[in-house]
N, C-alpha and C positions, 0 to 999 in steps of 0.2 A: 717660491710658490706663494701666489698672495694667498691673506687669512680670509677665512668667512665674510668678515667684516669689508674688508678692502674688496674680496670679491661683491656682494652687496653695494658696496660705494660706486665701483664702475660704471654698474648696470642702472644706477638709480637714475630716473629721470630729470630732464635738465627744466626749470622753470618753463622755460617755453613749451616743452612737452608735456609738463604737470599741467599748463595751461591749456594746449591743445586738448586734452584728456577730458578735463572739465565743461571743454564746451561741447563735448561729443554725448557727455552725459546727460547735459540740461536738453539735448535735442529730445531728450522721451518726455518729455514737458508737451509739445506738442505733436508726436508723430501719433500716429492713426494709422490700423489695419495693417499690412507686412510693413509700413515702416518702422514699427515696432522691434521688427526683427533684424533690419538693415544697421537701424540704428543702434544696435544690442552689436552687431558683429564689427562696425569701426570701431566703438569704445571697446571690444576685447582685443582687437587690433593694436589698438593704443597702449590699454593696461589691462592685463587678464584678471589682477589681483579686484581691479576697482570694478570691471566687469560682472566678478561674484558677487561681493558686497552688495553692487548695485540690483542685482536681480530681481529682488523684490518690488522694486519701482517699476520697471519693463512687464511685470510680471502683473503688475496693477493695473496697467492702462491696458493690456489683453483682452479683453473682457467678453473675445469671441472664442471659438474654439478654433477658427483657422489663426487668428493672429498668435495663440497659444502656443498651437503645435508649429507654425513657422520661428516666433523665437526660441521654441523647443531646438526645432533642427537648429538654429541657428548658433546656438550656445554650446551643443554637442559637435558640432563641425570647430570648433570656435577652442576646444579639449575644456570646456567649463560646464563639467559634467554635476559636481556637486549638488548647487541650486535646482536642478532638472530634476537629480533623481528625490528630491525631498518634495519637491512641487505638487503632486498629485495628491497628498494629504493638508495642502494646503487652499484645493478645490469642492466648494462646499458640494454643488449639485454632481453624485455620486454616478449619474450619466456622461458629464463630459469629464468627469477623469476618465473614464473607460474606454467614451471617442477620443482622446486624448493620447493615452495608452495606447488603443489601438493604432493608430494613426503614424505616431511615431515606430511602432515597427513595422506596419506597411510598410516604411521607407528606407527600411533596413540592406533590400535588396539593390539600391541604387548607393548604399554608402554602408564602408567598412568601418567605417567612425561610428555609424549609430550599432554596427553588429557589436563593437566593440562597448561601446557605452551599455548595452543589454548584460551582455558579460559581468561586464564591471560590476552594477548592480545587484548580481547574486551575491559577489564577497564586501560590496562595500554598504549594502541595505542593513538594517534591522529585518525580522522576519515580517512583523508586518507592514512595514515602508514596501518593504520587496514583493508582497503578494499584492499590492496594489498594480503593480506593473503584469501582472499577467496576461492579460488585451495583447501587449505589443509582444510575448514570446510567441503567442498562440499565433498571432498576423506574421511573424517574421520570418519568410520562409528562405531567405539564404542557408544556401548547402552550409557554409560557415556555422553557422549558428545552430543550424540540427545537428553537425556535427560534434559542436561544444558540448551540447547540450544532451545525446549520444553518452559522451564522456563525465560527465556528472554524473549521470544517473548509474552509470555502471561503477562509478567509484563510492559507492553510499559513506555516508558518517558517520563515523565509531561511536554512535549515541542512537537510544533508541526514539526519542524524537525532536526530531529535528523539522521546524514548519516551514521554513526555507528551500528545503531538499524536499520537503510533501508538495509544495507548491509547484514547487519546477515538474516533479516528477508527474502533476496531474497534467503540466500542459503536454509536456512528452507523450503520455500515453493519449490523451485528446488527438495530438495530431498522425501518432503512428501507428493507434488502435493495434488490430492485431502483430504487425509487423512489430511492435514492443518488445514482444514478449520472450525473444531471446537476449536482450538486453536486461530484459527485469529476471529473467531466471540469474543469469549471471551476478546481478545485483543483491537478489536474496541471499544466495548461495555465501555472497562476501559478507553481506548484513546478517547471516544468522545468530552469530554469538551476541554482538553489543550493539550492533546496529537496528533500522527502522526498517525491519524483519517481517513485521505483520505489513506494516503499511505499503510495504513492496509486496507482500500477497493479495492483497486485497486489490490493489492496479492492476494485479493480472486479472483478476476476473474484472475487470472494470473495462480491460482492453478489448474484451469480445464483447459484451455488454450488447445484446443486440438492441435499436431503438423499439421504444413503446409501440405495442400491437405486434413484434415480430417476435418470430423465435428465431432462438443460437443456429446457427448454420453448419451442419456438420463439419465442417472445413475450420470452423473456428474453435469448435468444442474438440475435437484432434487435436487442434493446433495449442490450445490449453491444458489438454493432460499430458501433451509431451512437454511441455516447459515444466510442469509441473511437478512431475518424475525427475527429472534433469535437477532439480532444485531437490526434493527428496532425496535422492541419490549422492548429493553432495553435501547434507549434513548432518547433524548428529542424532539420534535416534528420534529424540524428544519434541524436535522442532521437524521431523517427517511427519511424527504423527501430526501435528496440524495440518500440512499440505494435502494426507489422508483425507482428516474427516473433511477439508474443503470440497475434496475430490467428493467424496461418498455423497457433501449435501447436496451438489450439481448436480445427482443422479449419476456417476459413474463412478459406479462400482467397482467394475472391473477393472480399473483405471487404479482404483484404492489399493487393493486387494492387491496389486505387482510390488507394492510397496512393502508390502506385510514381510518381507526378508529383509529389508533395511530398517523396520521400524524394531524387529524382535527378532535377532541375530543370532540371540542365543536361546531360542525358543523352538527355533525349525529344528520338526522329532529326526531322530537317526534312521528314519524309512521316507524321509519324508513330511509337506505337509505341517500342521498347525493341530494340538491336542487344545480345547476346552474341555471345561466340564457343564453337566447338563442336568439338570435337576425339574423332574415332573413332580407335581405337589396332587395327590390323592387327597381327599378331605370326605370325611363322611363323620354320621351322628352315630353311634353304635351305642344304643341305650342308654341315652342322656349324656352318653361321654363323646365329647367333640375329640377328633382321632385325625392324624392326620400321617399318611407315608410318604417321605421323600422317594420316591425313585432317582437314583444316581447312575449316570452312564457320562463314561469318558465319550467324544465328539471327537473324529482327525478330519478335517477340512484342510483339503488338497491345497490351498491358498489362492484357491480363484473367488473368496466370498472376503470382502469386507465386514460384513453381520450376517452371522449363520441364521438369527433365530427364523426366518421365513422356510429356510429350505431343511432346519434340524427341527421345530416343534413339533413335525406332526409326528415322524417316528419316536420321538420321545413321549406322546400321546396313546402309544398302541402297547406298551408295557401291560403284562395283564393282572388284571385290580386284585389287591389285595384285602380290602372291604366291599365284598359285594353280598355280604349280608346284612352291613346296615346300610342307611339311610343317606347315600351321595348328598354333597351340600354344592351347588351350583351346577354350572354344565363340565365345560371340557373344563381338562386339571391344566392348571397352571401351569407356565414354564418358564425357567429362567435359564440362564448360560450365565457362565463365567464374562466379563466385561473385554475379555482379551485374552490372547492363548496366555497359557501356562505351561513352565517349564518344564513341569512331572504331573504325575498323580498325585503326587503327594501336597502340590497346593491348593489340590478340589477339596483334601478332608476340613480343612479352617472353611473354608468359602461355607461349605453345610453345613457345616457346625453356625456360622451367622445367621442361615435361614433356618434352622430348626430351631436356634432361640428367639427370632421375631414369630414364628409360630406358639411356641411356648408361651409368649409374654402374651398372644390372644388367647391363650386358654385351652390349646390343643394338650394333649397327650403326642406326644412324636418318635415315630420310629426311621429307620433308613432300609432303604432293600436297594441291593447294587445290581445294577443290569447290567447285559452284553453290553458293550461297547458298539458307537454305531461310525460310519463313515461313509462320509458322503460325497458323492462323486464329481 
């Protein structure tokens, strides 16, 4: 078995070849426009090593953006991918890196070398070396490459962030807008513990995103709260409820509200249904003594409401007044609820007990009067 070394001594080249090598090199002294690129791919022919090294020189006399992107293709056809993928930070006007970028994965479709080279530079970039290249993912439309690229996003990293995988994953959703979004459920789903959990929620709403002056299209807002359940459904309580309130700020509700049995599991009552507590604030002056009565009444909401207060304040407003000999102080009585079901009754008596010592501390006198229980359909 020869050694390293004697392997190495074989292969090394013979003077006349070191020599042939060097004059292929001095040829970028004078070539001009694609022969830039000609002359880039006999010297990696020659010596791939010397062809790296050299890069920088071929790379100087470019000074177009075609002669650029043809020694580009010509040094990825050539497997002298290194000097390529660092080049674009070494382009000062911050447009022809991007015709540059783009350009190179235009060409992706006529060669597996450059799908390959795209590849490459997800695991062999830094994060910001690698988002300079986004032009050419976004251009590069070999099935190949949507495919890879498919499997990245669905394999998230065990970190929660990560700008390498935020990058890939925006040109992803860019190119396959709503069709994503069972790839990115699936994503979150894996990202919810230690992975980039939010930043895969926030691409799903990004993936229907309709353009400026239009509205969401029903087909894509469906197409949203079903991924988005699908993702709720598959994790742990505390990272539902995010998925929720996403859902609730979109406007649907009802969409939130399916979720309320994965978000509080051990909350759905034994008849059914979702118990708050509900608290009307009476306030009146009764002879210079500011006075004030909690009405308290347990709330069962069926679990088709995300936030009661719309459809629970007003019957919690018809309770009949318990100061209506002195002097009411504002209009309608206040109402508050409970922030989220409750297991029992017995978590609403702490909750009033809170509101009737921030009344206190303004100077009320404060009593509680317990109402029917109300339920809403």
């Amino acid at each position: 078995m020869l050694t390293s070394l004697a392997f190495g001594l074989l292969f090394q080249a013979s003077p006349a070849e070191a020599a042939s090598c060097d004059s292929l090199l001095k040829k970028v002294d004078s070539a001009q426009g694609e022969a830039i690129a000609t002359a880039f791919s006999a010297l990696a022919k020659c010596d791939k090593t010397v062809a790296e090294d050299n890069y920088g020189k071929f790379m100087a006399k470019a000074t177009d953006a075609d002669s650029l992107v043809a020694l580009s293709s010509a040094s990825i056809e050539a497997d002298v991918w290194n000097p390529v993928w660092q080049q674009l930070s070494k382009i000062k006007d911050y447009d022809a890196r991007d015709e540059v970028a783009q350009r190179v994965g235009e060409s992706c479709g006529g060669s597996e070398k450059v799908v390959s080279f795209l590849q490459g530079a997800y695991f062999g970039l830094r994060d910001i070396d690698f988002q300079q290249w986004d032009d050419a993912y976004v251009a590069c439309d070999a099935p190949a490459m949507l495919e890879w690229m498919e499997k990245q996003v669905a394999t998230p990293p065990n970190r929660v962030f990560d700008d390498k995988f935020n990058a890939l994953l925006a040109v992803y959703v860019q190119k396959k807008r709503s069709a994503a979004l069972p790839t990115l459920a699936k994503a979150a789903a894996l990202a919810a513990e230690n992975g980039p959990y939010d930043a895969i929620l926030i691409k799903m709403d990004e993936a229907v995103a309709p353009s400026l002056g239009e509205a969401l299209s029903t087909e894509d807002q469906a197409a949203l709260e079903s991924a988005l359940i699908e993702v709720a459904r598959a994790v742990a309580p505390d990272k539902a409820r995010a998925v929720a309130d996403r859902l609730a700020n979109s406007g649907s509700q009802a969409a939130a509200a399916k979720l309320l049995p994965a978000i509080y599991p051990d909350r759905v009552q034994s008849g059914g249904g979702f118990l708050y507590g509900g608290a009307a604030m009476e306030m009146a002056d009764c002879k210079g003594t500011k006075t004030a009565i909690i009405h308290v009444a347990e709330v069962i909401e069926p679990g088709r409401r995300w936030l009661i207060f719309q459809d629970a304040s007003g019957p919690m407003r018809t309770f009949k007044p318990k100061l209506g000999k002195c002097t009411a102080e504002g209009g309608e009585w206040a109402v508050s609820f409970t922030s989220e079901p409750v297991k029992s009754s017995k978590e609403i008596d702490p909750w009033v007990e809170s509101i009737s010592q921030g009344l206190v501390e303004k100077g009320y006198e404060v009593k509680t009067q317990s109402e029917k229980g109300l339920r809403l359909p």
